[in-house]
Kinemage of the C-alpha trace (Angstrom):
@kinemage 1
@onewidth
@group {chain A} dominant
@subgroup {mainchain}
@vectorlist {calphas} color= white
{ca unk a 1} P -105.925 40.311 -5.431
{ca unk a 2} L -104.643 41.736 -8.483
{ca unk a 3} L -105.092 45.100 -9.983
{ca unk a 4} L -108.976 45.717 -11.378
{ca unk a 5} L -110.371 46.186 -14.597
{ca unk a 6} L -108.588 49.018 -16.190
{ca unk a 7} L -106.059 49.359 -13.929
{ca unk a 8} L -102.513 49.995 -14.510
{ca unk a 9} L -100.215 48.506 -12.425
{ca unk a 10} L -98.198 50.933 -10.368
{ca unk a 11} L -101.024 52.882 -9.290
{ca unk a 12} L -101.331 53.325 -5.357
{ca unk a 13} L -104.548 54.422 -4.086
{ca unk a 14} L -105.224 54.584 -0.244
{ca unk a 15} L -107.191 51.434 -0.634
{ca unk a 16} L -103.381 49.767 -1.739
{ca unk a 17} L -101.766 51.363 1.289
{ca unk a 18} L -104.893 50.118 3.410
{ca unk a 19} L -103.736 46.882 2.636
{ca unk a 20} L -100.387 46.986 3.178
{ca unk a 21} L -100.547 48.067 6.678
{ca unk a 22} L -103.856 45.454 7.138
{ca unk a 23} L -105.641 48.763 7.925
{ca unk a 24} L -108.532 46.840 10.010
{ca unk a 25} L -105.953 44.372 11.852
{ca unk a 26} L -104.706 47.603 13.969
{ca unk a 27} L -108.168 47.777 15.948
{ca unk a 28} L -106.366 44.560 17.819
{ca unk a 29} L -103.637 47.192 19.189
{ca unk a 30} L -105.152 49.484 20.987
{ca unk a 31} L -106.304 47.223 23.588
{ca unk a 32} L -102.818 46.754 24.591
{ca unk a 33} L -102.055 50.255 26.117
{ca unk a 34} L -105.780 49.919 27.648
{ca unk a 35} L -105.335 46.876 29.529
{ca unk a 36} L -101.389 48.530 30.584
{ca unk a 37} L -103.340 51.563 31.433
{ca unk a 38} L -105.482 49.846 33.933
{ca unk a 39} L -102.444 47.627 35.361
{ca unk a 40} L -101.058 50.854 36.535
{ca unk a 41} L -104.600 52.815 37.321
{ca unk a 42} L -104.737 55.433 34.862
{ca unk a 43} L -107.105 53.147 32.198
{ca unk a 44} L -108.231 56.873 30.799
{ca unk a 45} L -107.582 60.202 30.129
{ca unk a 46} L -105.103 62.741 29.139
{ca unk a 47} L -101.830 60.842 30.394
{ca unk a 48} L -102.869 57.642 28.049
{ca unk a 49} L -104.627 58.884 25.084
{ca unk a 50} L -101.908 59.238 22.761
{ca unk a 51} L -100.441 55.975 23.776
{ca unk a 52} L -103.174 54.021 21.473
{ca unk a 53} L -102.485 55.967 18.619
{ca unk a 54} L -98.657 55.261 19.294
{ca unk a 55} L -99.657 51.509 19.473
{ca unk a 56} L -101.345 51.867 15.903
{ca unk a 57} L -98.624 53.452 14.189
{ca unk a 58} L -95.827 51.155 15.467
{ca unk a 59} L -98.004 47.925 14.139
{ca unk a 60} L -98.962 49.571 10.658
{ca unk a 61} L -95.359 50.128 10.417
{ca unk a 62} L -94.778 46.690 10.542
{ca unk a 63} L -96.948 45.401 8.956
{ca unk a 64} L -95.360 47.731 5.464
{ca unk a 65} L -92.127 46.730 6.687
{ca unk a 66} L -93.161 43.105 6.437
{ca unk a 67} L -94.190 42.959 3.445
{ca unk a 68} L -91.148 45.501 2.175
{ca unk a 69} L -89.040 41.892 3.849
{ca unk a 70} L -90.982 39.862 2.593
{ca unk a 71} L -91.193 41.262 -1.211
{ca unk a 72} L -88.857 38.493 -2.592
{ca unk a 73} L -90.713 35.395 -0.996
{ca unk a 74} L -94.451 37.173 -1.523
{ca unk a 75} L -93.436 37.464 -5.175
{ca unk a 76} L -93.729 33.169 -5.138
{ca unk a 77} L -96.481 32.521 -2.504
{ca unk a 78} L -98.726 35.527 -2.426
{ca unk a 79} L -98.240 37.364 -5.639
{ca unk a 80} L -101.719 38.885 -4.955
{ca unk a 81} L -100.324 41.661 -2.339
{ca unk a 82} L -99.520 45.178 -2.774
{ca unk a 83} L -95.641 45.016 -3.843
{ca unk a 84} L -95.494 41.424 -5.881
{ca unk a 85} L -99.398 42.843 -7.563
{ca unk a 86} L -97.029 45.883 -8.367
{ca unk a 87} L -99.796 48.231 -6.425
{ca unk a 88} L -96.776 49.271 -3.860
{ca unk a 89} L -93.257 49.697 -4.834
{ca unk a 90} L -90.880 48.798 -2.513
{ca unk a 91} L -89.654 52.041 -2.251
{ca unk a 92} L -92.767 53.637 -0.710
{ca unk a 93} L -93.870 50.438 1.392
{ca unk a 94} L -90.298 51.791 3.040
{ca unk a 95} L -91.468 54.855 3.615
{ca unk a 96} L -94.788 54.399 5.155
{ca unk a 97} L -93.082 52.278 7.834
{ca unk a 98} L -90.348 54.613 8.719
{ca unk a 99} L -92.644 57.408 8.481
{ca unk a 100} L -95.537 55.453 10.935
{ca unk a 101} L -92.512 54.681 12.948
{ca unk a 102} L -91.523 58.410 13.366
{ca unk a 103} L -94.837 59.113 14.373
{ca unk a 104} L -95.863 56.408 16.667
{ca unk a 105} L -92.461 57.922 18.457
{ca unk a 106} L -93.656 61.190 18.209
{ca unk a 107} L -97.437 59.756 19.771
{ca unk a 108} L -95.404 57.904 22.995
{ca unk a 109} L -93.573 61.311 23.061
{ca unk a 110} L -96.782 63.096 23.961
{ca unk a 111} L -97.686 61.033 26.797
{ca unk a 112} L -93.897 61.558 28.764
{ca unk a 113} L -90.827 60.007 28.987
{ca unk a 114} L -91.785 56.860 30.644
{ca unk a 115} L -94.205 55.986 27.119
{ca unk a 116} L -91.359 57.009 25.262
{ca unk a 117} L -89.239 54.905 27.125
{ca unk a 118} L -90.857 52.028 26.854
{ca unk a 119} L -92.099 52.590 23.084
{ca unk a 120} L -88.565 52.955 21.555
{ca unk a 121} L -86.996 49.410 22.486
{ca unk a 122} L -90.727 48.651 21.200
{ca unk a 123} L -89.990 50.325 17.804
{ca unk a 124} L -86.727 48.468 17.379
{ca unk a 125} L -87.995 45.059 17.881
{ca unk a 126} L -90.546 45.830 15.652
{ca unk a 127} L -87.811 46.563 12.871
{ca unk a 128} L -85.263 43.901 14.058
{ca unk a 129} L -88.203 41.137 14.074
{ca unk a 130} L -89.211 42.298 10.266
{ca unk a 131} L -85.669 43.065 9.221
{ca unk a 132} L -83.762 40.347 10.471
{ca unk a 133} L -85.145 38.250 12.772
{ca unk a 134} L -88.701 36.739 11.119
{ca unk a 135} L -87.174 33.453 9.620
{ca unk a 136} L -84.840 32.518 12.236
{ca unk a 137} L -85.866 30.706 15.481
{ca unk a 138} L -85.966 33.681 17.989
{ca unk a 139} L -88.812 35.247 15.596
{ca unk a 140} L -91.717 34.376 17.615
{ca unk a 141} L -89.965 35.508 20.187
{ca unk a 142} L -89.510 38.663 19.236
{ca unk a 143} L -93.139 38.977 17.800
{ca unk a 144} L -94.407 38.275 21.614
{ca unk a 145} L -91.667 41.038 23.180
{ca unk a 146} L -93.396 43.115 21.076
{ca unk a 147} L -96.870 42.733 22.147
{ca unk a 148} L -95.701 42.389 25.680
{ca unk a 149} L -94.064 46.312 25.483
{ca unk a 150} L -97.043 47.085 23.883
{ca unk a 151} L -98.557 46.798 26.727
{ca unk a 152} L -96.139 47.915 28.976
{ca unk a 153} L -96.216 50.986 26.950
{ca unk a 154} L -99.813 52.014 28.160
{ca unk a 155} L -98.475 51.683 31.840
{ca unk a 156} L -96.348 54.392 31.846
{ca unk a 157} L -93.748 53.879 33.941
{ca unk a 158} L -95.791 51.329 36.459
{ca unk a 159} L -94.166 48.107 34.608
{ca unk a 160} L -94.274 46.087 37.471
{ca unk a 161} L -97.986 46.493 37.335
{ca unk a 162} L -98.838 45.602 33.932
{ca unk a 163} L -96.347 42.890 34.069
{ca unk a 164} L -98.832 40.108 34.173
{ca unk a 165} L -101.097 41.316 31.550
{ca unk a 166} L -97.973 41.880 29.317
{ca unk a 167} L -96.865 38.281 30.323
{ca unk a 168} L -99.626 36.856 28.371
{ca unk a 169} L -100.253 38.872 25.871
{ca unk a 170} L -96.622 37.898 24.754
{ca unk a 171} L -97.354 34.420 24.933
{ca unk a 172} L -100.637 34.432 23.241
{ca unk a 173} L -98.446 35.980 20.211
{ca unk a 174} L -95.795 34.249 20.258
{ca unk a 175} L -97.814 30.923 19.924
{ca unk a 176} L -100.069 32.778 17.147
{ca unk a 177} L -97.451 33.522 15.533
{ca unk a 178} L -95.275 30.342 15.236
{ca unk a 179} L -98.599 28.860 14.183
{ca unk a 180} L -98.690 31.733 11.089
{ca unk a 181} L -95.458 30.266 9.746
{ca unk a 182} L -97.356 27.384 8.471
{ca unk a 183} L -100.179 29.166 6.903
{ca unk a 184} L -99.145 28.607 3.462
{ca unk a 185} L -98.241 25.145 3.419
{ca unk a 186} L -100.052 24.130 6.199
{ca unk a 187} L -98.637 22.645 9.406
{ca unk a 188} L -96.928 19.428 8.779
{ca unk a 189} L -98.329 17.497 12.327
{ca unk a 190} L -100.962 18.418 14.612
{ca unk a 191} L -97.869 19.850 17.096
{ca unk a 192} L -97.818 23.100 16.735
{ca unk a 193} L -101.477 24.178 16.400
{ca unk a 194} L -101.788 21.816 19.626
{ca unk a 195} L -99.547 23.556 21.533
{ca unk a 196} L -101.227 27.348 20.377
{ca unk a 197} L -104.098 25.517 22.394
{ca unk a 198} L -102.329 24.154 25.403
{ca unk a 199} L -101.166 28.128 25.159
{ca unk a 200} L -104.538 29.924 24.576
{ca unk a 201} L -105.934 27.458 27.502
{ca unk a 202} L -103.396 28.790 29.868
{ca unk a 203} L -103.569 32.110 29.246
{ca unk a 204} L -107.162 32.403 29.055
{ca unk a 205} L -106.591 31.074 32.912
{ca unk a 206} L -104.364 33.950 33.835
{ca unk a 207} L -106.303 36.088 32.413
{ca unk a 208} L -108.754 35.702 35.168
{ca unk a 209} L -106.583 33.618 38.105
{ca unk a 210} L -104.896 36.032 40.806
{ca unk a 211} L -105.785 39.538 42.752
{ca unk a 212} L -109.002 41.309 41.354
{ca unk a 213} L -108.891 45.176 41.511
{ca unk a 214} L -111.596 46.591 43.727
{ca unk a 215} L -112.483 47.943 47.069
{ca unk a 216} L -115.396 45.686 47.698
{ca unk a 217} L -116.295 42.676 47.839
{ca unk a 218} L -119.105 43.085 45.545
{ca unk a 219} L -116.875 45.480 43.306
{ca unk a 220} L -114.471 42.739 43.018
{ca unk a 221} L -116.830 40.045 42.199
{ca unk a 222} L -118.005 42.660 38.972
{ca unk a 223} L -114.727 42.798 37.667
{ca unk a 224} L -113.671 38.961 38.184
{ca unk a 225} L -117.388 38.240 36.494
{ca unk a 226} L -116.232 40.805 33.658
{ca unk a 227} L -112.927 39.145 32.835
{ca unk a 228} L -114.231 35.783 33.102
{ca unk a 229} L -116.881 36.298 30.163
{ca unk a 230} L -114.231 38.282 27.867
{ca unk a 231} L -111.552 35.492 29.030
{ca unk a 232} L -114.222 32.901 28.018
{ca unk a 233} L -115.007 34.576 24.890
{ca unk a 234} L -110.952 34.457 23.846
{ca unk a 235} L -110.847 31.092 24.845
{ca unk a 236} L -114.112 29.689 22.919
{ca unk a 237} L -113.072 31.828 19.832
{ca unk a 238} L -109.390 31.411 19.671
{ca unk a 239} L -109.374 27.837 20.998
{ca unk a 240} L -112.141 26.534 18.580
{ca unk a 241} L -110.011 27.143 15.339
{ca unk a 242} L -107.135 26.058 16.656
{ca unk a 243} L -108.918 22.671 17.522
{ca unk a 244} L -109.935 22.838 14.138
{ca unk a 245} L -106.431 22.987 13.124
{ca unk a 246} L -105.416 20.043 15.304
{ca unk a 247} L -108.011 18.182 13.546
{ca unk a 248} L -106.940 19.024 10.190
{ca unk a 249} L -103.866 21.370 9.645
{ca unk a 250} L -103.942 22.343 6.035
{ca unk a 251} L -102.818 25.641 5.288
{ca unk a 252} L -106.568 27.119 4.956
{ca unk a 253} L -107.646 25.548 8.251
{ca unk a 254} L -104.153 26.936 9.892
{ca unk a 255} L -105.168 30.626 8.405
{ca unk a 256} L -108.455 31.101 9.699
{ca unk a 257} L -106.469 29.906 13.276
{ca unk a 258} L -103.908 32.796 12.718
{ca unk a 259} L -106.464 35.251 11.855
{ca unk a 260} L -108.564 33.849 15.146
{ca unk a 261} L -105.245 34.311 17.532
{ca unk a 262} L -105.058 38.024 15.954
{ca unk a 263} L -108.813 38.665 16.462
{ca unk a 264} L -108.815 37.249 19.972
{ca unk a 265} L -106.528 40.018 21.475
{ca unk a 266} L -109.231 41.748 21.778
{ca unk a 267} L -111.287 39.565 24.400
{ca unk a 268} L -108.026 38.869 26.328
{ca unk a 269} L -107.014 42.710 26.782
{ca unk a 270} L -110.448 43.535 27.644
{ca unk a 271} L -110.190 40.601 30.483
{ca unk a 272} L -107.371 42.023 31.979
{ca unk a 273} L -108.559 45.149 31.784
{ca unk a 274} L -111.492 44.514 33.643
{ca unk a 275} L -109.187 42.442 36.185
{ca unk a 276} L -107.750 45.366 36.940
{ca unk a 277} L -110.771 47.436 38.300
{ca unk a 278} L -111.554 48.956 34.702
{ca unk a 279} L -114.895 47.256 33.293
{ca unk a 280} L -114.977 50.554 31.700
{ca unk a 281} L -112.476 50.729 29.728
{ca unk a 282} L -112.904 47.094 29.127
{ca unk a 283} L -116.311 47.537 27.167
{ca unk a 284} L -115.332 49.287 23.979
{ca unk a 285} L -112.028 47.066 23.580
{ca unk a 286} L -114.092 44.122 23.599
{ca unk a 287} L -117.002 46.125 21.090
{ca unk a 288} L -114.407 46.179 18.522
{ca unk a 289} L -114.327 42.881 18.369
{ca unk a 290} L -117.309 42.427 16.166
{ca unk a 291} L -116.057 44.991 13.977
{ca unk a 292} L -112.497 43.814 13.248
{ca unk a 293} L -113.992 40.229 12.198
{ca unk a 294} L -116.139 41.721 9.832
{ca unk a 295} L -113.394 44.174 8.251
{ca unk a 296} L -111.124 40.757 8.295
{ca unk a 297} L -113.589 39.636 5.146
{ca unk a 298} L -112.625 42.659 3.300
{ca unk a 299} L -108.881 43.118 4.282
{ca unk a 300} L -106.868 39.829 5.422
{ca unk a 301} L -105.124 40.495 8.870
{ca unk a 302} L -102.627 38.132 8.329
C-alpha cells in the first residue's frame, strides 16, 4: 500500500502509525492479562485494569520495532509498509516503540510490583526477539515466552496459577509463529503448517482438560460448557486454515493461517478464562473476536 493520490512521501498521518503498530491486531492482547487474571481470582477490577493497557502497549511496541528490524528485508518483500512506502522513517518507528515501551512499564507500574515484575523481563524479550533474536532458531521461542508472560502478567504475583493458561498460550504462538516465517514464500512441505495443527489440536484440549473453577457442581459444569464452546471455536477457526495450508502451502494460503493463529487468541483466552470460574470476563474477550477479523480486512495483523 503505497502513498495515495497526491501524496508526498514522508508524510505520517495517524492512519501510517496505525499501521505500523497493526493498530486492530492489539485487541488479541488483552485477553492475555484476562485469562491470568482469572488463574489467580482477581479476573476484574481495580488491581487488573491497567494490566490490559500494559499488554497493548508492549505489543504495539513491537510490532514498530519489527518493522524498524525489519526495514532492510521489507524494503525487498513488502515495499508496501510504512518505512520501505517511506510513510515512517526509521527514526520515528524507533520512537513509538521505545516510547509504547515506557508506557506499557509505566501501565504494569500502576497495578504493583508483582505486574511490574513480571512485565519487565516481558518488555525485554519483546526487544531481544525483534532486535536480535527473530531470524535465528530460538525466535519462536521467544515469540511464545512472550505471550506466556503476557499472561502471567495479568496474575499478579499468583504465577503458579496462571501457569497452565500461560503454558498454552506460548505454544499456540510459538507454532503461529514459526508458521509466519513462511508467509512470503510459502512453506516449502506440508511440515510445518501440520505440526501448527497437531499444536492447535492439543492446546485446544488443555484448554478445557483438568480442574474447573467453581463451587458447584452445576457451577462447574457452566464454566467447563463455556470453555468448551470458545475452545471449540479456536479449534474450528484456527485449525481449518491451517488444514488449508497442509493442503496447499503457498504463501497466500500460509497468510490467511498466520492471521487465523493471531485471531484465534481470542477464543483460547476466553476458554481459559471461563475454566477458571470467570464466564464473565470470558464474554467480551471472546466479543472481540468478530471485531478484530473485520478490522484484519482493513489493517493486516501480520
Amino acid at each position: 500500500m503505497g502513498p495515495g493520490p497526491g501524496r508526498a512521501v514522508g508524510v505520517t498521518s495517524l492512519r501510517d502509525l496505525a499501521e505500523l503498530v497493526r493498530l486492530p491486531a492489539a485487541l488479541t492482547v488483552p485477553g492475555d492479562s484476562v485469562a491470568g487474571a482469572a488463574a489467580a481470582g482477581w479476573p476484574l477490577g481495580r488491581r487488573t485494569a491497567a494490566l490490559p493497557v500494559a499488554s497493548a502497549c508492549l505489543y504495539w511496541a513491537g510490532m514498530a520495532l519489527n518493522d524498524w528490524s525489519d526495514r532492510e528485508l521489507d524494503a525487498v518483500e513488502r515495499p508496501e509498509r510504512p518505512i520501505p512506502s517511506g510513510r515512517v522513517s526509521p527514526r520515528q518507528a524507533l520512537a513509538v516503540a521505545t516510547g509504547l515501551t515506557g508506557l506499557g512499564l509505566a501501565a504494569a507500574a500502576c497495578a504493583g510490583r508483582p505486574a511490574l515484575r513480571v512485565a519487565v523481563p516481558l518488555a525485554a524479550t519483546v526487544w531481544a526477539y525483534d532486535v536480535l533474536l527473530k531470524p535465528t532458531p530460538v525466535g519462536p521461542l521467544a515469540m511464545g515466552t512472550a505471550r506466556a508472560l503476557d499472561v502471567l502478567l495479568g496474575a499478579s504475583g499468583q504465577l503458579r496459577a496462571a501457569l497452565p493458561a500461560a503454558l498454552s498460550v506460548g505454544g499456540h504462538t510459538l507454532a503461529v509463529t514459526q508458521l509466519s516465517r513462511d508467509e512470503v514464500s510459502g512453506a516449502k512441505s506440508a511440515a510445518v503448517p501440520a505440526a501448527a495443527l497437531a499444536s492447535t489440536a492439543l492446546v485446544a484440549v488443555a484448554a478445557v482438560a483438568g480442574p474447573v473453577a467453581g463451587d458447584r457442581p452445576r457451577t462447574r459444569a457452566l464454566h467447563r460448557l463455556a470453555a468448551a464452546a470458545a475452545a471449540g471455536t479456536y479449534a474450528v477457526t484456527v485449525g481449518r486454515r491451517q488444514l488449508d495450508a497442509v493442503q496447499d502451502p503457498s504463501a497466500a494460503t500460509v497468510r490467511r493461517a498466520v492471521g487465523a493463529g493471531i485471531h484465534g487468541m481470542m477464543p483460547l483466552q476466553a476458554a481459559f478464562a471461563a475454566r477458571n470460574g470467570s464466564v464473565v470476563a470470558a464474554i467480551p474477550v471472546a466479543a472481540v473476536f468478530p471485531l478484530a477479523r473485520a478490522l484484519s480486512r482493513k489493517v493486516s495483523p501480520t
